[in-house]
N, C-alpha and C positions, 0 to 999 in steps of 0.2 A: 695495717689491717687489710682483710680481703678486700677485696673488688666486686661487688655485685652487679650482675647486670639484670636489670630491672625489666627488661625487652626477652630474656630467656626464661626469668622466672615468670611471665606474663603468656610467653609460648608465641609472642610475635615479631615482624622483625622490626629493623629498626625503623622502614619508612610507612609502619605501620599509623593508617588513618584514626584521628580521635575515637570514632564510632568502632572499628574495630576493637581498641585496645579497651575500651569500653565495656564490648562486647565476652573480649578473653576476662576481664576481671572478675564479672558478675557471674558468669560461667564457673570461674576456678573458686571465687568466694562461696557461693551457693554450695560447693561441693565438700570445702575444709572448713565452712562456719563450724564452730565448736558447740552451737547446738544442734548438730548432726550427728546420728548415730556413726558414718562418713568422719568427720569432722577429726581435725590437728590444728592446735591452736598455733602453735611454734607454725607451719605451712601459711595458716590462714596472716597472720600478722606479717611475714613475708610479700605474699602476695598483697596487704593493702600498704603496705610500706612502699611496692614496685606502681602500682595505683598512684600512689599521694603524687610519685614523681611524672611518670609518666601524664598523668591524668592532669597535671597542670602545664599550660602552656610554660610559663616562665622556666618552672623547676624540669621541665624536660628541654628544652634548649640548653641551661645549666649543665645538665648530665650529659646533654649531646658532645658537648665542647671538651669532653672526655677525651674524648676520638674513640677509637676499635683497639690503640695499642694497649689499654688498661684490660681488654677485658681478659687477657690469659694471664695476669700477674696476681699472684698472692700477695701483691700487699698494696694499698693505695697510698698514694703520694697525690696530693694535690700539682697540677703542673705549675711552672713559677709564672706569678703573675696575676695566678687565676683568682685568689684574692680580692687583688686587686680591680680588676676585671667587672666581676658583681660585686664590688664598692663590700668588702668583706663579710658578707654573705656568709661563712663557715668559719669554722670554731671556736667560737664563741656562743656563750650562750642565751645571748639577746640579738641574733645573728637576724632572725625572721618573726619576728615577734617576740621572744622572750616565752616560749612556752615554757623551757626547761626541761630535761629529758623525760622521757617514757616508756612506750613501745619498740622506739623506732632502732635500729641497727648504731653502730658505730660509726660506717659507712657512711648512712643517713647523716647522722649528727656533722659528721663531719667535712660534710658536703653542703651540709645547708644552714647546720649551725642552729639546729633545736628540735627538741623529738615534739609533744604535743600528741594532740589523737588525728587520726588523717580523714580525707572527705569520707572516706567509707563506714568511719565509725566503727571503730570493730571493738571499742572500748563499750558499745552497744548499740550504737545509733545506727549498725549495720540493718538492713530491710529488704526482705525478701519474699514475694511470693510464697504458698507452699507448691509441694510438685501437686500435677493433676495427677486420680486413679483411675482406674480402669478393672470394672468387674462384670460379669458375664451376672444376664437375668435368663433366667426361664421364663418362656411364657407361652401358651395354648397358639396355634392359627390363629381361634378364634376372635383371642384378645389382642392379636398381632391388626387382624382384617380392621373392627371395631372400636378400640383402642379399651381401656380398663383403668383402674386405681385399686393399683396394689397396694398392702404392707410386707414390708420385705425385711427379715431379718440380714444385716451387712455389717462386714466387720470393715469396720473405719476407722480412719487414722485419727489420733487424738494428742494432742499437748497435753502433759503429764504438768506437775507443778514446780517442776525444774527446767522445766523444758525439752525436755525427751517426747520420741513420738513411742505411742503404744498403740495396740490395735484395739480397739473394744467394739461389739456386739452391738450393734443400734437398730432399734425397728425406723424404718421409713416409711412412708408415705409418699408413694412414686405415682404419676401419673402417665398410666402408658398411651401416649396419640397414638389415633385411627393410622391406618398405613405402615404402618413401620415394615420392615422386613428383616433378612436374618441379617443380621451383622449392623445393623441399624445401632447408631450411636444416641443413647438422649444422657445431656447433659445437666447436673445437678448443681449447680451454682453456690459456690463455697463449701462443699461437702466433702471435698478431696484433703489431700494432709494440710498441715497448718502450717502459717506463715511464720517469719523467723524475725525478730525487732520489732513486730508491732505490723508487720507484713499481710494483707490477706489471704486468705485463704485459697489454697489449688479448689478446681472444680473433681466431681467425682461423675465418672464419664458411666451408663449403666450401656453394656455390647448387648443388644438383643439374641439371643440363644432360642431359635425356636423345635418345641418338644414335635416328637413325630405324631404325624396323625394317623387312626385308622383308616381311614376315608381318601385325604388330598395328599399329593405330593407338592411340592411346591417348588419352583425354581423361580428364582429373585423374586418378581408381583403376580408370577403368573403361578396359576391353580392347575393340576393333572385331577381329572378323579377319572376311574374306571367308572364303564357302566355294564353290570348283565344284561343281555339280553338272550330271550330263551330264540331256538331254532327259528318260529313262527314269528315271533316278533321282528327279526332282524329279514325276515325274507316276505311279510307282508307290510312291515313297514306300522308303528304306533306313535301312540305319545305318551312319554313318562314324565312322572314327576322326579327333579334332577335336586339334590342339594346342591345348594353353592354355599359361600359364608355370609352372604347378606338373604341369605331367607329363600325357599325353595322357588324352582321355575319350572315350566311346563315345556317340555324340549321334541321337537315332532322328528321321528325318525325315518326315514325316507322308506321305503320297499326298499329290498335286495342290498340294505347295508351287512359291510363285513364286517369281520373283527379288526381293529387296529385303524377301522374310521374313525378320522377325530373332528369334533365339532365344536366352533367357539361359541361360548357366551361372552360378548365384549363389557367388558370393565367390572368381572363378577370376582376378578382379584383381588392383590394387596396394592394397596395407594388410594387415594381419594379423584375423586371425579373424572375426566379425561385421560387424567397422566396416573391413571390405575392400571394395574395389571389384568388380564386376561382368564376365565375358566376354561381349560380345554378338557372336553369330555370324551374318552376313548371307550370304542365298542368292543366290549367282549363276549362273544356269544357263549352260552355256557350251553351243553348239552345235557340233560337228562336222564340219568342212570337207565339201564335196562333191567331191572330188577325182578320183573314181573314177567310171566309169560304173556301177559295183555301189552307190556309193554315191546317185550321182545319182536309179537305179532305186527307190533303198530311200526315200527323201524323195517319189518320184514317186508310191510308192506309200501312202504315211502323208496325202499330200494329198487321194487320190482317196478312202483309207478314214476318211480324220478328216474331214471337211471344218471347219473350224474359221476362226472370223475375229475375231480378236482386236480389233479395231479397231470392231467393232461397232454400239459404243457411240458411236462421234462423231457 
């Protein structure tokens, strides 16, 4: 009979640590569970066959005593002695309890001397997690600054009555906390695809997606807003009323501000208390169509009494 090696079909080597080999099993199992859309039953049974051996002290020491020279040969021969060695241990079929065959290879049987179900249970007693998801929400500045409770229509993974995952259409009830920002993860606890054996549930991850706004720009916590200012305003200097997203401020404009001075409001961003973001407000001065001969007059006459040349400097 073939020779299997239980360390290739595991994807480790041979002086691979418990916790490792552990590790590749649950890995490969999760991937060929045959209630996986994924899933190969003939693959998955392989792999907890290399499990059953590897994964017990005794029964991989057993295997070890192989050596390297079986694993290029087509056909297994036990070496002489080996028998005797673990006190006849193989072939037979009361060899290790008397389970009597099942799943397990010929190889197996023949090496250990009885099939049975292995620690992994894949006869069903296999247990797995489901995977986490991950979907993008929309949501205003507003309700980003603030925080909100949404209902949100999301399509979710669901266990069918065979065990299949499908997607279906579910309204939620999300709560969105104060602060968050774009890329901001909030976590939904068991909501993500379902578990495999009896396994809990993945979580269902919502990525905050924030919608553009007329007004702010926003980079990570902090707030951009433009502000108009006409000619007179920005060269004799006012106070305006300034939006931010925690409710309006009264913001004093100096004399002789330009366009592209920027002025903080400290913690008028996204986040909560200290470790919040910033409003930075930038001055645009807007000038006033000449549209009029009054107005025309009135420009005629600021050139003749300013004379000013901005350009100066080149």
């Amino acid at each position: 009979m073939e020779y299997k090696d239980y360390y290739k079909i595991l994807g480790v080597d041979r002086t691979a640590s418990d916790s490792e080999i552990k590790k590749a099993y649950r890995k490969l199992a999760g991937k060929y569970h045959p209630d996986k859309p994924s899933g190969d039953e003939t693959k998955f049974k392989e792999i907890s066959e290399a499990y059953e051996v590897l994964g017990d002290a005794e029964k991989r020491r057993m295997f070890d005593q192989l050596g390297p020279n079986y694993q290029n040969g087509q056909n297994f021969t036990p070496p002489p002695g080996f028998e005797e060695m673990f006190g006849g241990g193989f072939g037979g079929a009361e060899g290790f309890g008397g389970q009597g065959s099942a799943d397990f290879s010929d190889f197996f049987e023949s090496l250990f001397g009885f099939g049975g179900q292995t620690q992994s249970g894949f006869s069903g007693g296999f247990q797995q997690k489901g995977e986490d998801q991950s979907v993008k929400v929309l949501i205003s500045v507003e309700e980003a600054a603030q925080g909100a409770e949404k209902s949100l229509s999301l399509q979710v993974p669901t266990a069918g009555l065979q065990g299949q995952v499908t997607q279906k259409r579910k309204q939620l009830n999300v709560k969105i906390p104060a602060g968050v920002k774009q890329g901001s993860r909030i976590r939904l606890k068991g909501k993500g695809a379902p578990g495999f054996g009896g396994g809990p549930n993945g979580d269902l991850y919502l990525e905050v997606d924030l919608q553009r706004h007329p007004l702010y720009q926003v980079d990570g916590k902090d707030v951009h807003l433009d502000l108009p200012l006409t000619p007179w305003e920005a060269a004799l200097g006012t106070k305006v009323s300034v939006p931010t997203l925690h409710g309006n401020v009264h913001l004093n404009i100096p004399a002789g501000a330009q366009s592209g001075k920027k002025m903080r409001l400290k913690h008028r961003g996204l986040g909560k208390g200290d470790s919040a973001g910033h409003q930075y407000v930038i001055v645009q001065i807007h000038t006033p169509p000449a549209d009029s001969q009054t107005a025309k007059d009135f420009y005629q006459q600021m050139a003749d009494t300013l004379p000013y040349n901005p350009r100066a400097h080149f």
